[in-house]
C-alpha positions as CSV (number, residue, x, y, z in Angstrom):
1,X,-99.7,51.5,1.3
2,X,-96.1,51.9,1.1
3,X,-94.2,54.7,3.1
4,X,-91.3,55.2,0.2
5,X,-91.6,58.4,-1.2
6,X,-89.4,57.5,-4.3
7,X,-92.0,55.3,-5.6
8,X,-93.2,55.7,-9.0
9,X,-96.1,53.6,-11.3
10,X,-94.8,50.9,-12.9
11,X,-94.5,46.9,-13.6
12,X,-91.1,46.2,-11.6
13,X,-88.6,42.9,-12.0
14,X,-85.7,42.5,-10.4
15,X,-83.6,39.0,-10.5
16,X,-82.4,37.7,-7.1
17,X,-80.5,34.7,-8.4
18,X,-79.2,33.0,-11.3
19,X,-78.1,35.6,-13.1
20,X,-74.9,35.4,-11.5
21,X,-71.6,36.4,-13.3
22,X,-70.5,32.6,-14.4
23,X,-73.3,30.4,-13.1
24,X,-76.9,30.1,-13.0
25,X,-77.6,28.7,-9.6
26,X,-80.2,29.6,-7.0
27,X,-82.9,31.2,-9.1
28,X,-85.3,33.8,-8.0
29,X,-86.8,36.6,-9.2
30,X,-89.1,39.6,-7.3
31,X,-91.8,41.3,-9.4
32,X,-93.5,44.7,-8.0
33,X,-96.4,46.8,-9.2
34,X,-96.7,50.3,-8.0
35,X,-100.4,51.7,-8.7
36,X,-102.6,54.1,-8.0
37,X,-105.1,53.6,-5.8
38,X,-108.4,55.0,-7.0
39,X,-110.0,55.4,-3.5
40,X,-107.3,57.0,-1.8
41,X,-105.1,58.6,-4.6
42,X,-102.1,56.5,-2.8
43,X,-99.8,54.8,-4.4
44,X,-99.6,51.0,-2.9
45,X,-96.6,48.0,-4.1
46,X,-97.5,44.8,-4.1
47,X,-94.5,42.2,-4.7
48,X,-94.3,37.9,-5.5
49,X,-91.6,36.2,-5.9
50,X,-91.1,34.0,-8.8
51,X,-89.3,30.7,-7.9
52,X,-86.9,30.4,-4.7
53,X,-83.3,28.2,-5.7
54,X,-80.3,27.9,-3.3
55,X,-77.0,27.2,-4.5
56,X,-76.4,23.5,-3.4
57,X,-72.5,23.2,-3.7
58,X,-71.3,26.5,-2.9
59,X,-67.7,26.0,-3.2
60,X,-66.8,29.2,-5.4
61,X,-68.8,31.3,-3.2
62,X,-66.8,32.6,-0.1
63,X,-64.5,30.0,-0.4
64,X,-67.1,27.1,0.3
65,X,-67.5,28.3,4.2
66,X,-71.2,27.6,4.0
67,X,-73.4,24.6,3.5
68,X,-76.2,26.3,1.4
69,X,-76.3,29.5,0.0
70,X,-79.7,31.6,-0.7
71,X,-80.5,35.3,-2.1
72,X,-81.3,37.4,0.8
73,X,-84.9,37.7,0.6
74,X,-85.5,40.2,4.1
75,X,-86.9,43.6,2.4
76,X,-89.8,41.2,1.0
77,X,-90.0,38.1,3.6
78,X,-89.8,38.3,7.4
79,X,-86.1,36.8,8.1
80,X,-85.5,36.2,11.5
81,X,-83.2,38.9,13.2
82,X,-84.1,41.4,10.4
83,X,-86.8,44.6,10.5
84,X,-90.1,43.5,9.3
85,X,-90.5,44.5,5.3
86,X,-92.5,47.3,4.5
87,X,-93.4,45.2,1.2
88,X,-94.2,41.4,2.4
89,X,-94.5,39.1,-0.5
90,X,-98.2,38.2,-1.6
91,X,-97.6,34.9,-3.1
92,X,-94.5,32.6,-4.4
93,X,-94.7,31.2,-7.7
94,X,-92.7,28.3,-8.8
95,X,-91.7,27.4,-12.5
96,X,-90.9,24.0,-11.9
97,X,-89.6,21.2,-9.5
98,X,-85.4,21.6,-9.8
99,X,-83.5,21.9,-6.7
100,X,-82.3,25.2,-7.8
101,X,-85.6,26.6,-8.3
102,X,-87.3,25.4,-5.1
103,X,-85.0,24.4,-2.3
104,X,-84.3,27.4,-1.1
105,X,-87.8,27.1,0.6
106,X,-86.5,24.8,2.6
107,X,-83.7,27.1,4.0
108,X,-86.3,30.3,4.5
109,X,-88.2,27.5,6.2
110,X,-85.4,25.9,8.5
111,X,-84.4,30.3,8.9
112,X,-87.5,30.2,10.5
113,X,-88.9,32.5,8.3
114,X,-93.1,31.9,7.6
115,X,-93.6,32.1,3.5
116,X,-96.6,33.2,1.6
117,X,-98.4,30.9,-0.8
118,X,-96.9,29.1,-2.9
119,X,-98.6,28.1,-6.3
120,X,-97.2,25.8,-8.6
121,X,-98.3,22.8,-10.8
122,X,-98.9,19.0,-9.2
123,X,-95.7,17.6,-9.8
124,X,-93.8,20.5,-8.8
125,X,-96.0,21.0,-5.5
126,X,-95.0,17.2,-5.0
127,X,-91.5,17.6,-5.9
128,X,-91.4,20.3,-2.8
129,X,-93.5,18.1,0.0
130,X,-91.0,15.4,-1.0
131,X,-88.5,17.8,0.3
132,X,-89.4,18.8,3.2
133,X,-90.1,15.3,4.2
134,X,-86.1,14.6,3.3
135,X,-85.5,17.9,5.5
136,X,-87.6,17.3,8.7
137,X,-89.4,20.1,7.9
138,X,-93.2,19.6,10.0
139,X,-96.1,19.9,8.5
140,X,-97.4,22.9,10.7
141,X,-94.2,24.5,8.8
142,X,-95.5,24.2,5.6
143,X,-96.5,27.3,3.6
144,X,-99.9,26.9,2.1
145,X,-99.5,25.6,-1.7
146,X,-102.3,25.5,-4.5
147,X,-102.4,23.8,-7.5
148,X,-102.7,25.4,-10.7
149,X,-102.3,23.8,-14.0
150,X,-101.4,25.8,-17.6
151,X,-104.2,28.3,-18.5
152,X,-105.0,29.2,-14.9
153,X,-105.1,33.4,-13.8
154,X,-103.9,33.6,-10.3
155,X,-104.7,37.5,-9.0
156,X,-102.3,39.0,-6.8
157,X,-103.0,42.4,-5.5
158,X,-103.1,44.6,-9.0
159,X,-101.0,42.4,-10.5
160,X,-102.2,38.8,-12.5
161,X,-100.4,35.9,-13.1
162,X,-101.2,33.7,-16.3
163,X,-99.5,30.3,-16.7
164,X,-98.4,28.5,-19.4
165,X,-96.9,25.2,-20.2
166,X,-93.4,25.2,-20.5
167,X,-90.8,22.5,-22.0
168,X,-88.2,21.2,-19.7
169,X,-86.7,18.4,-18.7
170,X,-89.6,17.3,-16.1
171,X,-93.4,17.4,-16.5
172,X,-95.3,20.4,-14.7
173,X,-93.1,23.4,-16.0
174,X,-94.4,26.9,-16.4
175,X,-94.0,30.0,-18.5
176,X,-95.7,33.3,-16.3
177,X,-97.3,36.3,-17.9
178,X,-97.3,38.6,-14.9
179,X,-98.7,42.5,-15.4
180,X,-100.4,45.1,-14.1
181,X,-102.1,48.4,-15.8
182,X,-98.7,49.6,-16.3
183,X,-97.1,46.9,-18.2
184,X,-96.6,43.2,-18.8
185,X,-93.9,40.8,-18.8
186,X,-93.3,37.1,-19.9
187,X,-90.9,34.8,-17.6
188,X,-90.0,31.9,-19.6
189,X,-88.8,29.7,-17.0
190,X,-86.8,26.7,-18.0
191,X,-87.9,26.0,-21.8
192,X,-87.1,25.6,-25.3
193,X,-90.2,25.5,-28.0
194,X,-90.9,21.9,-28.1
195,X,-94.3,20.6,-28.4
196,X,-93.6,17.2,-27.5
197,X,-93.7,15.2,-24.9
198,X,-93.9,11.6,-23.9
199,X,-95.8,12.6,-20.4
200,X,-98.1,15.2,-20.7
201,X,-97.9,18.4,-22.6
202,X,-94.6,20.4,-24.0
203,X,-95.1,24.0,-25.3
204,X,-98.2,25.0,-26.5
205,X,-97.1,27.9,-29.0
206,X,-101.0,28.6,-30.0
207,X,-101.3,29.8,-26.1
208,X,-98.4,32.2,-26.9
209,X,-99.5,33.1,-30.0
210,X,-102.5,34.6,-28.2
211,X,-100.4,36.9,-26.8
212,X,-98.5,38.1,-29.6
213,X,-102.0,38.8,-31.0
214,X,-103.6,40.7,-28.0
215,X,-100.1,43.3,-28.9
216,X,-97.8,41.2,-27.1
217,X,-95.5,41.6,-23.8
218,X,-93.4,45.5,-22.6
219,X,-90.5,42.8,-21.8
220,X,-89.4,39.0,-22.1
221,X,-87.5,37.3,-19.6
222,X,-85.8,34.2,-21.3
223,X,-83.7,31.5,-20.8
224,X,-80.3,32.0,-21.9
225,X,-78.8,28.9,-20.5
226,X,-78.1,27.3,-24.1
227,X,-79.2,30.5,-26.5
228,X,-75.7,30.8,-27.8
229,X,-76.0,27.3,-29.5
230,X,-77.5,27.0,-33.2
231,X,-80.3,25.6,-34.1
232,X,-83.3,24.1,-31.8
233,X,-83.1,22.0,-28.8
234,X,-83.7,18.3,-29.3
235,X,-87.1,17.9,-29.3
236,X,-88.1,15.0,-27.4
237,X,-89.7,13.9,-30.7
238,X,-86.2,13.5,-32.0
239,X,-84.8,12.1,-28.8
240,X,-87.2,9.0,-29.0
241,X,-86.4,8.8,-32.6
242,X,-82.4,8.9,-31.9
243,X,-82.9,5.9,-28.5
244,X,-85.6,3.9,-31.3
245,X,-82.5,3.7,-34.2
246,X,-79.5,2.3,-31.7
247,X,-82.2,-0.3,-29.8
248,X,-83.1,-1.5,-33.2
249,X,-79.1,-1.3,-34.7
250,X,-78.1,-3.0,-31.7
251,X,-80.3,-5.8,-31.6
252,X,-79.0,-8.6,-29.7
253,X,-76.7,-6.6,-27.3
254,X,-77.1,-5.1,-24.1
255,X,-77.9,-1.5,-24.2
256,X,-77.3,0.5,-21.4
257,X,-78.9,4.3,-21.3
258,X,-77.4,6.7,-18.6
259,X,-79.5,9.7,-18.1
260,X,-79.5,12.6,-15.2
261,X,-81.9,11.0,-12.1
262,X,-84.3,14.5,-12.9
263,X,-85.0,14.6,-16.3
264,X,-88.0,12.6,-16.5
265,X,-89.1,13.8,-19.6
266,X,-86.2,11.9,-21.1
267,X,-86.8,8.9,-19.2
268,X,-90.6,8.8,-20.2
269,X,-89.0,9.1,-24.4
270,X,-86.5,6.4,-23.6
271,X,-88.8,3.8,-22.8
272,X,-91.5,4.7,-25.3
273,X,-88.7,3.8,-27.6
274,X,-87.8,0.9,-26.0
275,X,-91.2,-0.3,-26.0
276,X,-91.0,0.3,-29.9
277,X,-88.3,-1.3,-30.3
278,X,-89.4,-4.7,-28.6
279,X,-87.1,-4.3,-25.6
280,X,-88.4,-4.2,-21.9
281,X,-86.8,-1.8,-19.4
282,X,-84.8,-2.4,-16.2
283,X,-84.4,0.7,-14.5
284,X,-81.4,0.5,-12.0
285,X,-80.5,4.2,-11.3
286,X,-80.5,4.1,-7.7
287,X,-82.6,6.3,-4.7
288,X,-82.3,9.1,-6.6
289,X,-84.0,8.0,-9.9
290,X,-86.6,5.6,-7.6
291,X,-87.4,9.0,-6.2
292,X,-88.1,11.0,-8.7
293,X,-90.7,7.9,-10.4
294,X,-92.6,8.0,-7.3
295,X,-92.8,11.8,-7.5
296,X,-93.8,11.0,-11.1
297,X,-96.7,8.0,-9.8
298,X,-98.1,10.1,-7.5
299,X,-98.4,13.1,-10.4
300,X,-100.7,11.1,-12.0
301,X,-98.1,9.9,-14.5
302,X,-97.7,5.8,-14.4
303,X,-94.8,5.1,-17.4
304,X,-96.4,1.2,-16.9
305,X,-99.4,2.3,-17.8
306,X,-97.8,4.3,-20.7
307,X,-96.2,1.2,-22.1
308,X,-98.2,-2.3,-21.0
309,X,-96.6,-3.7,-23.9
310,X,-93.1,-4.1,-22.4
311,X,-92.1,-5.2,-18.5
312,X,-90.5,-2.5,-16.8
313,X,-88.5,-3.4,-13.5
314,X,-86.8,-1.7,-10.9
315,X,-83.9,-2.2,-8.9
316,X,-81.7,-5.0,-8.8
317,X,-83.7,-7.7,-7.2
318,X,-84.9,-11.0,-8.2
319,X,-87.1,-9.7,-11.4
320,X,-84.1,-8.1,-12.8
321,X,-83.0,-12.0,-13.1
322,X,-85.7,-12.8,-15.3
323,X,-85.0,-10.2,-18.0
324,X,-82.7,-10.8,-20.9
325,X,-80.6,-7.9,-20.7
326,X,-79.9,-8.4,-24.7
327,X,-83.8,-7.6,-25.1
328,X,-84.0,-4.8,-22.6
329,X,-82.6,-1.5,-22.1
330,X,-81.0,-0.6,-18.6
331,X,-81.9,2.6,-17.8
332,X,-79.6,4.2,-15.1
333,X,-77.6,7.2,-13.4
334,X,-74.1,8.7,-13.7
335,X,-73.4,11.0,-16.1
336,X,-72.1,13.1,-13.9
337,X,-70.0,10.6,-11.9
338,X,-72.6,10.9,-8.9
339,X,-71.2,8.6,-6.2
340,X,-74.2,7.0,-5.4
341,X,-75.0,5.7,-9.1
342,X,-75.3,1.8,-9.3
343,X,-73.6,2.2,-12.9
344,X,-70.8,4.3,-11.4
345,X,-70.3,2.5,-8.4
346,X,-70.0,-0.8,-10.7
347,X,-67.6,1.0,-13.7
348,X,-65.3,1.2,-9.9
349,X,-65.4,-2.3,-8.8
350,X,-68.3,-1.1,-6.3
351,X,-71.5,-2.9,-7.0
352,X,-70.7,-6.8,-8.5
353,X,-75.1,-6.8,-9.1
354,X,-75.0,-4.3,-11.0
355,X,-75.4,-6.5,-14.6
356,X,-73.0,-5.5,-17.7
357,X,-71.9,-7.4,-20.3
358,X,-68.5,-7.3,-22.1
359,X,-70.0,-6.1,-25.3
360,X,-73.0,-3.6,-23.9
361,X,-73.4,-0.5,-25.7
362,X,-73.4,2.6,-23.5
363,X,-75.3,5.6,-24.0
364,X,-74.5,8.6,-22.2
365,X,-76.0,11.4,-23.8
366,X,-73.1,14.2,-23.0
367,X,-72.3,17.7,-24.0
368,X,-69.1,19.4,-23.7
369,X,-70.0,20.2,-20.1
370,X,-67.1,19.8,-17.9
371,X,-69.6,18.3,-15.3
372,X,-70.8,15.3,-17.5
373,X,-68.0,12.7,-16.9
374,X,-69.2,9.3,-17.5
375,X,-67.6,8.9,-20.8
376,X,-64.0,10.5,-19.3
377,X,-64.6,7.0,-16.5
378,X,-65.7,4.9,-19.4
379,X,-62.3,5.5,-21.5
380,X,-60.1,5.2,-17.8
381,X,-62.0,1.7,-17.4
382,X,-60.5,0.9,-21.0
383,X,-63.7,-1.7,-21.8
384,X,-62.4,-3.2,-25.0
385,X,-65.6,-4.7,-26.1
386,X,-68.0,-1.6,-25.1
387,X,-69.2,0.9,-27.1
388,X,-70.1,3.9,-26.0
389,X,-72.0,6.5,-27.4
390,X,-72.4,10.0,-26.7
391,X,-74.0,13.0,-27.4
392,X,-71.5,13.6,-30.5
393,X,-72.2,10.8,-32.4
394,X,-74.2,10.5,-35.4
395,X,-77.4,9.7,-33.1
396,X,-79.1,13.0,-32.1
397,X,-79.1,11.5,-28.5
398,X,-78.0,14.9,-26.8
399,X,-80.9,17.1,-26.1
400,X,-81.2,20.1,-23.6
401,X,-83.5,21.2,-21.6
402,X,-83.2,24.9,-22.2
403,X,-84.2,27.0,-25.5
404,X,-81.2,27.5,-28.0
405,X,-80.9,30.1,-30.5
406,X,-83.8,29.0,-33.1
407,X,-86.1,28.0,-29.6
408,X,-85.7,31.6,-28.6
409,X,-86.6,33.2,-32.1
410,X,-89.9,30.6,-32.4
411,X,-90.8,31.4,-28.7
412,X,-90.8,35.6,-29.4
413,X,-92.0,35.2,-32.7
414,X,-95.3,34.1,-30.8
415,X,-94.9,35.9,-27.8
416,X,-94.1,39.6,-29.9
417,X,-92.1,41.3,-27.0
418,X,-91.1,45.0,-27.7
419,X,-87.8,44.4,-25.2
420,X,-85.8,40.9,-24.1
421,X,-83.6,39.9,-20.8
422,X,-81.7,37.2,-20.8
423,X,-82.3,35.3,-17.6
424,X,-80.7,31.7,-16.0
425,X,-77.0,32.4,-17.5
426,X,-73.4,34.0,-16.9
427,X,-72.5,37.6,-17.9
428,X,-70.6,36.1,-21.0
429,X,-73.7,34.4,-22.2
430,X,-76.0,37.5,-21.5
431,X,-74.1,39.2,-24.2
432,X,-74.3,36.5,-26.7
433,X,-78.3,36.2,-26.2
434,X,-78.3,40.1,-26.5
435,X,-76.4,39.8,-30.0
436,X,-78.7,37.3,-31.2
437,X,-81.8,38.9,-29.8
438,X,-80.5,42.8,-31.5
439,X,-79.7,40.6,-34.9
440,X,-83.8,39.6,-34.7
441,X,-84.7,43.0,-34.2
442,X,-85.7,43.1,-30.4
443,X,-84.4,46.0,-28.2
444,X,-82.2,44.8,-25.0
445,X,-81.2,46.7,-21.8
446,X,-77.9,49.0,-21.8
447,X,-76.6,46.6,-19.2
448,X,-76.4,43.1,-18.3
449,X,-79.2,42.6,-15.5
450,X,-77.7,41.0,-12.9
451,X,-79.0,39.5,-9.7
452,X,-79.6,43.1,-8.1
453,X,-80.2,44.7,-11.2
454,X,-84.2,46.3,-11.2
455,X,-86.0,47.2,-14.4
456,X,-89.1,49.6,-14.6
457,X,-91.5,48.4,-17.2
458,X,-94.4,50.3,-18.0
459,X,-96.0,51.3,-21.5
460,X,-95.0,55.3,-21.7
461,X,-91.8,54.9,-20.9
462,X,-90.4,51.1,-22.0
463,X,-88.2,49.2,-20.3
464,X,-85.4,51.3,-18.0
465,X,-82.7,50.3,-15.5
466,X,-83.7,52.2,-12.7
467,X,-81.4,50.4,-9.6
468,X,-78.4,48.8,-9.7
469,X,-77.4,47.1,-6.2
470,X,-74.7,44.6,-5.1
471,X,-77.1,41.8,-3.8
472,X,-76.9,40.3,-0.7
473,X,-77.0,36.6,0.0
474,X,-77.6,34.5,3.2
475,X,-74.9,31.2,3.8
476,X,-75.8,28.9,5.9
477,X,-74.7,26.1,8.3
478,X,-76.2,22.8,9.4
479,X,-75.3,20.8,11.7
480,X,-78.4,17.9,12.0
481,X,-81.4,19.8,13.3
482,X,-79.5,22.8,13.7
483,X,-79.5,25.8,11.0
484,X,-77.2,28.5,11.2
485,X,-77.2,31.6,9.1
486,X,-75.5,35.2,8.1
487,X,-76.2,37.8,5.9
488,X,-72.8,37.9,3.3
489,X,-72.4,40.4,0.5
490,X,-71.9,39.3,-3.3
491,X,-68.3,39.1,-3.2
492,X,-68.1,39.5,-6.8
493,X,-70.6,36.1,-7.5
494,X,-72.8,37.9,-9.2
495,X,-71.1,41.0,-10.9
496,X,-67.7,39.2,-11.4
497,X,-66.1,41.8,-8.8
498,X,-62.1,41.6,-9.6
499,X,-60.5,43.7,-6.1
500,X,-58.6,40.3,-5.2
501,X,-57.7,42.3,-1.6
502,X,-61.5,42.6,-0.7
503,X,-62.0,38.7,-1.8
504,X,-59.5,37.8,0.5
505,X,-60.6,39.9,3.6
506,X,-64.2,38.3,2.7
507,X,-62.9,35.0,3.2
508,X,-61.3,35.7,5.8
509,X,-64.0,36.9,7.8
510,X,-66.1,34.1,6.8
511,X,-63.5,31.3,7.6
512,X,-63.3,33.0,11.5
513,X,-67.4,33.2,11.5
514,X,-67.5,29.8,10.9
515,X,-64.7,28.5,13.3
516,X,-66.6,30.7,15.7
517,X,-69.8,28.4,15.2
518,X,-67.7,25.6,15.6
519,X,-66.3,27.1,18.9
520,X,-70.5,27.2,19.9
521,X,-71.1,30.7,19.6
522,X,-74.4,32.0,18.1
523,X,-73.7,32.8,14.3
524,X,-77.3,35.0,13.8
525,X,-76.1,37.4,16.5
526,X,-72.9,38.2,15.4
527,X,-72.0,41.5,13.3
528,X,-71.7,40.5,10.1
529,X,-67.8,40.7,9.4
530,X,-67.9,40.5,6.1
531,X,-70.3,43.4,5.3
532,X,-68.9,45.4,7.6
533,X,-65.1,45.3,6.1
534,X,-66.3,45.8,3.2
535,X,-67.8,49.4,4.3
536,X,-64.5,49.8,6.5
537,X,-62.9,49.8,2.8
């Protein structure tokens, strides 16, 4: 039973990260449900966190002082040098397998913190053990994890937690339906409303439409990521379609297919096309990709076995010799310049084994994202005889993982929420989502929910903002087996805070607590700096 006398009844979500005020890294979301219990007349809170992202490359936060940067979890997870919450976590649910979804387990982890359970599909589960192998994490420091697989109920406390498939960009994804006798809310997760799949299973919009029908959801959280594009996401369908036509209108020449090392989905489409168009596979995408197919393997999902009629090889050993590359497809890394690509590190005069003919056709399936800059390194190579095609040509090759504007109005056509969120997306796209959502007749809250932001959901009263906080955030240091770590404030990150004075003190402050680690003293002891100017202001 909780001690806080403000408490009221009510279904309770409140974003901790990726609803920041330009970006959408380190996801994580808390949900709470305040009943009544019968026996004692007490109201009791029971809370779960819903995935549990850092921000990997946290240049723009701080001014890049920190290695990793996490939400600051302490009023529901026991943080080392913090009180004890009064409201521990119950459980930790993940949506899928992306970096910034999950590893920010590994920093609660290396913190020293001890997490709840953690429940999450196969692959996903996987995904994380693979992690905390790469982050000498032991085993007697692993939280307990349980399967569950689309379809599953999972009882927390008063509150239930319903999965359902979800369509990414890797297999094992989830949609929740967490509520409580007060209200009920759908977390989309990473999706769009596609049904296919050339692994297991995409979106599976009968499961939704049982909710719509049982009087649907009190509130929708939903992807905004891409909601300000037209039309539907690519479904992989059409993506297999798109790799199918240029294997067969390039018969004869080399084919080269650069993809992002994680999106396995799209791997699994590309060679099912390339088996239907004749052509066997090398796959030459380096650690990263090798990775993520053994994550796959181990899943239960075996692309050889998907497609015995074509050879698949990896690498860039002595089988890759025996393959025609003008009857194969090379399937690789890249598109975003990674370093480590075998592609990349051949386009720079890197990697001689790396095989390319003068007249391969590229495809590098690219948006307008200013992150995706193969084809910018293609056209500085100046390769006469390649062509390259991108995600702008007249081959639908481009296809994102996240729902755009005709995904979102299929997925709450089904689902029949009374209020939308927009989740996963800047401020500036949060109003776009909430102009398309108002357009289709759903009601939105007064105010962009940002990470901080809590909403009270419950059946009398709807869906009301009923805390807005500046959240807190924990950087952190490593140095080998050593983990360092501070308590920071937002710093404008996530409500796009403009006092360019209080920035700069910020900084400050963080710039002298690190050359103080660097000088050996203890970073958890020390006064935070940075919150504390910012209440001397």
């Amino acid at each position: 039973m909780s001690s806080d006398a403000n408490l009221q009844k009510g279904l309770f979500w409140t974003p901790r990260g990726g609803n920041n005020a330009k970006d959408i890294w380190a996801s994580c979301h808390t949900f709470s449900s305040v009943t009544e219990n019968k026996q004692t007349g007490h109201l009791e809170k029971t809370t779960l966190i819903v995935d549990l992202g850092q921000h990997e490359k946290p240049k723009d936060f701080l001014a890049g002082q920190f290695d990793k940067v996490v939400p600051a979890l302490g009023d529901c997870l026991n943080v080392p040098g913090e009180p004890l919450p009064e409201n521990k976590a119950q459980a930790v649910f993940l949506t899928h397998g992306h970096s910034d979804h999950i590893a920010g387990i590994y920093e609660y982890i290396r913190m020293g913190t001890r997490l709840p359970k953690i429940y999450a599909s196969q692959h996903t589960l996987n995904a994380l053990k693979k992690g905390f192998f790469e982050n000498g994490i032991e085993k007697e420091q692993w939280p307990e994890m349980q399967t569950i697989k689309a379809g599953d109920v999972i009882q927390v406390g008063d509150m239930s937690v319903e999965a359902f498939s979800a369509s990414h960009s890797i297999p094992g994804c989830f949609s929740f339906k967490i509520s409580n006798s007060e209200g009920s809310i759908f977390h989309s997760g990473d999706t769009k409303a596609d049904e296919t799949s050339y692994l297991g299973q995409g979106v599976k919009l009968s499961s939704y439409q049982k909710i719509g029908r049982n009087g649907g959801v009190d509130l929708m959280t939903f992807d905004a990521t891409a909601t300000h594009m037209a039309g539907h996401a690519s479904y992989e369908s059409e993506i297999f379609n798109a790799y199918r036509q240029i294997f067969k209108d390039y018969t004869g020449k080399q084919v080269i297919a650069a993809l992002p090392a994680a999106h396995m989905e799209r791997l699994a489409s590309v060679i099912c096309a390339a088996q239907a168009a004749g052509r066997d596979v090398i796959i030459n995408g380096g650690a990263s990709m090798e990775s993520n197919l053994l994550a796959l393997k181990t899943s239960g999902y075996d692309l050889r076995e998907k497609c015995p009629d074509i050879r698949i090889v990896s690498g860039s050993g002595k089988e890759v010799n025996t393959i025609d590359p003008e009857k194969s497809v090379t399937i690789t890394t890249g598109i975003y310049q990674e370093e480590q690509s075998p592609f990349v590190r051949h386009l720079l005069g890197e990697n001689p084994d790396f095989i390319m003919r003068n007249d391969a056709v590229v495809i590098a399936p690219t948006s307008n994202d200013k992150n995706e800059k193969l084809p910018l390194l293609l056209q500085e190579k100046v390769l006469k005889g390649v062509k390259i095609i991108t995600g702008s040509s007249k081959y639908r090759i481009y296809g994102s993982g996240h729902a755009q504007a005709d995904d979102f109005k299929e997925i709450a056509r089904y689902i029949a929420p009374r209020t939308v969120a927009p989740i996963h997306c800047s401020a500036q796209k949060a109003d776009t989502f909430n102009e398309l959502a108002s357009r289709n007749g759903y009601k939105t809250l007064p105010v962009y929910p940002h990470n901080g932001v809590t909403v009270s959901v419950d059946r009398k009263n709807g869906c009301r903002v009923v805390n807005r906080k500046e959240p807190q955030w924990i950087g952190l240091i490593h140095r080998g087996k050593e983990t360092s770590f501070l308590k920071v404030g937002d710093n404008g990150y996530s409500t796009a805070f403009h006092d360019q004075d209080l920035v700069k003190a910020r900084q400050q402050a963080a710039k002298q607590l690190i050359a103080d680690y660097r000088n050996k003293k203890n970073l958890t002891s020390q006064v935070s700096l940075i919150n504390r100017r910012k209440n001397e202001r």
